[in-house]
C-alpha angles and dihedrals in degrees: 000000000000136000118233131178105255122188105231129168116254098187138023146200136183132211131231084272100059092254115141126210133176114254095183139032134192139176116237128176101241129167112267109203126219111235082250092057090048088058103049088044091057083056093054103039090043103031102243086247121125108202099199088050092060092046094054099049090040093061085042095055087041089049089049100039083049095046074045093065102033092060091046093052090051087050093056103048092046078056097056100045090049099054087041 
């Protein structure tokens, strides 16, 4: 990260009609952030953890562990009444 000199405004008004204008400006040495660091920033503020798409490939993973056993279970049983 690098600092780099910003023009921000320091102090507003606003006019009968709600419109609101800047009365005063300064400079001020802020961090300016690559596209890459914002990135990574949003991760970490954020999480970098979608919650529906956890949803959607847990009940995937439950759905096929569950067809899984099912089949094992029928296999088994066509097993047993074949050998008895």
């Amino acid at each position: 990260m690098s600092t780099q000199p910003v023009l921000v405004c320091s102090q507003f008004s606003q006019t009968a009609d709600g419109v609101t204008n800047c009365t005063s400006q300064a400079w001020v040495d802020t961090y300016v952030l690559t596209p890459d660091e914002q990135a990574q920033l949003e991760l970490v503020i954020h999480g970098g953890f979608d919650s529906s798409t956890f949803l959607q490939f847990f009940g995937a993973t439950l759905t096929l562990f569950a067809i899984g056993f099912a089949a094992g279970i029928i296999i088994s049983q066509l097993r047993k009444a074949k050998r008895g």
